[in-house]
N, C-alpha and C positions, 0 to 999 in steps of 0.2 A: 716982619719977624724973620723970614728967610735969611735976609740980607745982612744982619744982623748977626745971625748963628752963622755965616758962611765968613764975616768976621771976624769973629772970635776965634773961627777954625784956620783963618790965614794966619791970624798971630802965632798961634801955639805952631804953625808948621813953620811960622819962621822963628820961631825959640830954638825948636827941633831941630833946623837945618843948620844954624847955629853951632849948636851943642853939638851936632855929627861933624859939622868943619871941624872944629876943636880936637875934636878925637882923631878924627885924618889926619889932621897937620900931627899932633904928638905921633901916632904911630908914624909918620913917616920920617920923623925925627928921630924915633927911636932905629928905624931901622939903617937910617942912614950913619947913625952911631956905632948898632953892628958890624954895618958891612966896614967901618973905621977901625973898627976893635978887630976882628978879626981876618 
């Protein structure tokens, strides 16, 4: 049962880690747009 729920909890942290890449890469998208614009 352990093993199982420590499963479930890899998945969702690599959803997670996923989802936070995503948001890194745009902010850093964004800001490299800034420092272009201004």
């Amino acid at each position: 049962m352990v093993i199982v729920h420590m499963v479930k909890f890899c998945i969702i942290c690599e959803k997670y880690a996923i989802f936070m890449n995503k948001i890194l890469e745009k902010s850093i998208l964004l800001q490299k747009v800034e420092i272009e614009v201004f």
